[in-house]
C-alpha positions in Angstrom: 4.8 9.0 14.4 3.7 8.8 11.0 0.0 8.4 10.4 -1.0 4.8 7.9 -4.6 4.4 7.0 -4.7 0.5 5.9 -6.0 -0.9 8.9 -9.3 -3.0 8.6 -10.8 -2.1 11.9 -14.3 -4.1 11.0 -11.9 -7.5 10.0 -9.1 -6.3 12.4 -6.7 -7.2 10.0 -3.9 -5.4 10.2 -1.5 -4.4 7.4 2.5 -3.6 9.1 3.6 -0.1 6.6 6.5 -0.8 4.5 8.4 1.8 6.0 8.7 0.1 9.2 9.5 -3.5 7.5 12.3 -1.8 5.9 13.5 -0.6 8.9 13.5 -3.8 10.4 15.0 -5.4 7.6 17.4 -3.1 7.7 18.3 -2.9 11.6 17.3 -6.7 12.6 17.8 -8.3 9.4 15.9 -12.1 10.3 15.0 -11.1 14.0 13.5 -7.8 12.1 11.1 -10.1 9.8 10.1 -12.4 12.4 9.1 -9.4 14.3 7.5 -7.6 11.3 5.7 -11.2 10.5 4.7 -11.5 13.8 2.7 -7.9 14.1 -0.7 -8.9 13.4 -1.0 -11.7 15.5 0.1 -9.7 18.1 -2.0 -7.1 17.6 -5.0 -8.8 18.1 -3.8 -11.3 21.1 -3.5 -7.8 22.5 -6.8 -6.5 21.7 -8.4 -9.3 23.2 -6.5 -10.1 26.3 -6.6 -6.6 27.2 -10.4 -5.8 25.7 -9.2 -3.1 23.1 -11.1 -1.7 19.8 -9.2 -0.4 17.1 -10.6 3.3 16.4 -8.1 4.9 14.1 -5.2 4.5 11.7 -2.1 2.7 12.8 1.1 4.7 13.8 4.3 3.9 12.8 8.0 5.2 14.0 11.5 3.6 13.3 11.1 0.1 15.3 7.4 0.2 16.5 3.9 -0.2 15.6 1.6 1.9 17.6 -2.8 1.5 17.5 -5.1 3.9 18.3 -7.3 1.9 20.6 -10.4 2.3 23.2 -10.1 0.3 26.4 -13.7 -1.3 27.5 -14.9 -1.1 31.3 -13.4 0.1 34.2 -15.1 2.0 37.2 -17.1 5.5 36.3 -14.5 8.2 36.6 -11.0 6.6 36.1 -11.2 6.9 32.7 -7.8 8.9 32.8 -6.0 5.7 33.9 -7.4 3.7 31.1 -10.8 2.6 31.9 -13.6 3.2 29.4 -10.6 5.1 27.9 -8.9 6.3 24.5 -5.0 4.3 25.0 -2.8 3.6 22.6 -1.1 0.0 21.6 2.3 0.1 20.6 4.1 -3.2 19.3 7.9 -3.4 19.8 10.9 -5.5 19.9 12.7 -6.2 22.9 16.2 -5.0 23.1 18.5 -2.8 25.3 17.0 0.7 24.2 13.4 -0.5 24.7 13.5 -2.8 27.9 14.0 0.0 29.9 11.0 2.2 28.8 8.3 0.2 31.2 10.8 0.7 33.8 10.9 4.1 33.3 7.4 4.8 32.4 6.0 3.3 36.1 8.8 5.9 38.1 7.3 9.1 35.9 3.8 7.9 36.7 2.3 10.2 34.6 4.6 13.4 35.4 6.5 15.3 32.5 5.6 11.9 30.7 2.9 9.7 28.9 1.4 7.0 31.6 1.9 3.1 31.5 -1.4 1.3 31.5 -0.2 -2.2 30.8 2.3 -4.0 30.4 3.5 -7.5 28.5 7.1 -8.3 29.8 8.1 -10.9 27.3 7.0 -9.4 24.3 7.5 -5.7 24.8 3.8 -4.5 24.5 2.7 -1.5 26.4 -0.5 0.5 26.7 -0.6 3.5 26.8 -2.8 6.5 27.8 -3.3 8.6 24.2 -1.8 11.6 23.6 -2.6 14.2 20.8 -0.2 12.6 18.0 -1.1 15.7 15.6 0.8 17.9 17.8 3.8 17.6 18.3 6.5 20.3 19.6 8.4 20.2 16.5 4.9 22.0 15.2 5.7 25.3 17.9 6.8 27.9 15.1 8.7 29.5 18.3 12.1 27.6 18.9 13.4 29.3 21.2 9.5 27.8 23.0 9.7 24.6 21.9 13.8 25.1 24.2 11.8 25.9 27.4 9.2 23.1 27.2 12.4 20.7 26.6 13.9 22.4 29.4 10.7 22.2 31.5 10.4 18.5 30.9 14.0 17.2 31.4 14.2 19.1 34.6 10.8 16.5 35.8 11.6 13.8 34.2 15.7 14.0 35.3 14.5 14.9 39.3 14.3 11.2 40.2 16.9 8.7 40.7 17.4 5.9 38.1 15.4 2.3 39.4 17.8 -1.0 39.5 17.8 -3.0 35.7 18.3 -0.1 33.4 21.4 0.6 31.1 24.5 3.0 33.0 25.9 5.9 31.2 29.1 4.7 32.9 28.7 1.6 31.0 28.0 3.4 27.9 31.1 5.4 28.3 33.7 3.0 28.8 32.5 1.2 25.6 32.5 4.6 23.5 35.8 5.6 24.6 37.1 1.9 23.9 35.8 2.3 20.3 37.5 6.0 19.6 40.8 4.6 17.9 39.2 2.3 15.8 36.5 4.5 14.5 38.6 7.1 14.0 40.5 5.5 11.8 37.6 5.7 9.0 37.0 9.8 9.7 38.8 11.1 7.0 38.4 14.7 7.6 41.4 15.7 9.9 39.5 18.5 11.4 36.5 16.0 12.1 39.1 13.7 13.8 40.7 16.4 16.2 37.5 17.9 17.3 35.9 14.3 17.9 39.6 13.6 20.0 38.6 16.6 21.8 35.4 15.1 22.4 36.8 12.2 23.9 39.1 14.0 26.4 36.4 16.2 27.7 34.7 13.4 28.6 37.5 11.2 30.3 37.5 14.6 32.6 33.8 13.4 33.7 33.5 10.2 33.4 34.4 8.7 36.7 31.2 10.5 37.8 28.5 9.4 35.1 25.9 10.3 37.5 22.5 8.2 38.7 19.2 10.2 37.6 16.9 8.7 35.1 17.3 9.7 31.5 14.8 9.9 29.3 17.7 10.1 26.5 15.9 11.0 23.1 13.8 14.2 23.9 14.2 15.6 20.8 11.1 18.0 19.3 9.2 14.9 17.9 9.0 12.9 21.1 7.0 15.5 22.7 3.0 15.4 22.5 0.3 17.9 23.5 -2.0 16.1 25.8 -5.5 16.8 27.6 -4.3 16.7 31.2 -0.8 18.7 30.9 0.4 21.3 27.8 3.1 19.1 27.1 4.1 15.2 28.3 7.2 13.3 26.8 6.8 10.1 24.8 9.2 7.0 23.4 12.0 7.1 26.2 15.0 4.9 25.7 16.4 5.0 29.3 19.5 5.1 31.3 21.1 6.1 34.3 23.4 9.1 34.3 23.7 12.8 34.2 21.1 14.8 33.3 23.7 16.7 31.2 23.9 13.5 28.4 20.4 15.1 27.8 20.8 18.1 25.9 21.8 17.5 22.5 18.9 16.1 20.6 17.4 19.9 21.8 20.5 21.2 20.3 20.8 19.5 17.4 17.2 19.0 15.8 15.6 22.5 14.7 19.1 22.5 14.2 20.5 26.6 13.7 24.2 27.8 14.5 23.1 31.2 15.4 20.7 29.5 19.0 23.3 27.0 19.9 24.5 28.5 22.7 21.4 30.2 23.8 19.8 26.7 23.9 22.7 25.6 25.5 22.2 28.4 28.2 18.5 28.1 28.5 18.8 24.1 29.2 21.6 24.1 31.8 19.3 27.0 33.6 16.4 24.8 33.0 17.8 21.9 35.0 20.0 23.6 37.5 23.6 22.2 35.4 27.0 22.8 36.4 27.9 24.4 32.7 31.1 23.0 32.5 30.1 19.1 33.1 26.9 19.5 31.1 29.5 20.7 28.2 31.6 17.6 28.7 28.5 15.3 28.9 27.1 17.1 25.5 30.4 16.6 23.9 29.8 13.2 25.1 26.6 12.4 23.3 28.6 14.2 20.1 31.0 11.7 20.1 28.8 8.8 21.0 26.4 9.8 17.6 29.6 10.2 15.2 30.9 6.9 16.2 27.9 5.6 14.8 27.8 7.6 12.2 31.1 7.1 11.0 31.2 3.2 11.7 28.3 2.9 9.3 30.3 5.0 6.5 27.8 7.5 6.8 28.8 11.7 7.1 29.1 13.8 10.8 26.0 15.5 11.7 26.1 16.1 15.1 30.3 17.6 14.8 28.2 20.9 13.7 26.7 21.2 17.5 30.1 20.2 19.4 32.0 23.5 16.9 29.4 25.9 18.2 29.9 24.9 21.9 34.0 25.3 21.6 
């Protein structure tokens, strides 16, 4: 989260940043405006229906808006679960990554992850207890570190079954190895192309297993706060059921360096207790899975880097 300092908190007007307009101009197109337009009213609804004070700048990330709040009342020593409390209020759309994260939020309760205060079904809207958003784990000069608390974290958060309503990895799957032909007919590097076939057939070797724990699925460096009752907690979860081996890449890829690949590799499977061999197929998965994006948007292969180290 990127800190934005024009917020009136005396007026409690609030002004959206221009970054995340543009990203939901550019992602949403009309949906993305409404949504954008929609922000301040939302803000304060919020504020009011759940007695919340602005006390800081606004936060901002690629589709939400996220205020720095304090939550009135509550009994005399529960401020950790939001009475009397410090929280956080973070505006989003609805859609299949970000449906899930209440869902998810409730079955953590709190452990390996930030904790779900409240709640607004139909718009999105969560509260959350506030975490330390100056620290972040991409700020641990140690990589190698900043490895074990991902490791440390996946292994909680990937120790509990998957509840009913959230998106499959089987699902996923079928529909990414639907799309391989077509995509990779706009790959123009051959070399990209075979090593993104091999991708493909690693995971047809899995996929009739896709597994059932519950993913957190972005736990990259960024998405990891310090916090007052724990060293570490995850934040911004986009959900799914699977294996806990789909996990692994974003701590392979961001901090990104050739030379720790496998070691990260290593240090996660051990982490998590991972059959090496599906956790390789699973990774190669979520290899594939970016560069179809990447490629279907015209855009160059960044995550083809992580799948050459692991072959």
């Amino acid at each position: 989260m990127t800190p934005f300092t024009h917020v009136s908190i005396v007026k409690k007007v609030i002004e959206v940043p221009g970054e995340l307009a543009a990203s939901q101009e550019r992602s949403n197109g009309a949906a993305g405006r409404a949504f954008v337009a929609e922000l301040p009213r939302r803000a304060r609804e919020f504020a009011e229906r759940w007695g919340l004070r602005i006390d800081g700048p606004a936060m901002y990330g690629v589709c939400a808006l996220v205020l720095p709040v304090v939550r009135a009342g509550g009994p005399p020593g529960l401020e950790e679960f939001g009475g009397g409390s410090r929280a956080v209020l973070k505006l989003q759309p609805v859609d299949e990554e970000t449906v899930g994260e209440p869902l998810a939020l409730r079955v953590w309760d709190g452990e390996g992850a930030v904790r779900l205060l409240e709640h607004d079904e139909p718009t999105g809207t969560l509260l959350l207890e506030r975490l330390d958003a100056s620290r972040t784990l991409s700020g641990v000069p140690d990589s190698r570190e900043a490895v074990r608390v991902i490791g440390a974290l996946l292994a909680r958060l990937t120790a509990v079954p998957a509840p009913p309503g959230l998106r499959t990895l089987n699902s996923l799957t079928r529909a990414m190895l639907d799309r391989v032909p077509r995509v990779l007919e706009r790959v123009p590097d051959p070399e990209d192309r075979r090593l993104l076939r091999d991708c493909a057939a690693a995971v047809r070797e899995v996929a009739s297993e896709p597994g059932d724990r519950l993913l957190h699925w972005d736990l990259h460096y960024g998405n990891v706060l310090a916090a007052g009752r724990a060293d570490w907690l995850a934040i911004d979860p986009k959900p799914l059921a699977g294996d806990p081996g789909f996990e692994l890449l974003p701590a392979l890829r961001n901090r990104y360096d050739p030379a720790e690949t496998r070691w990260r590799f290593d240090a996660l499977t051990d982490a998590l207790d991972l059959d090496r061999e599906r956790a390789w197929a699973w990774t190669l998965g979520r290899v594939l899975q970016n560069s179809l994006w990447e490629a279907a948007e015209g855009r160059p292969l960044t995550a083809v880097a992580v799948a050459r180290d692991l072959m």
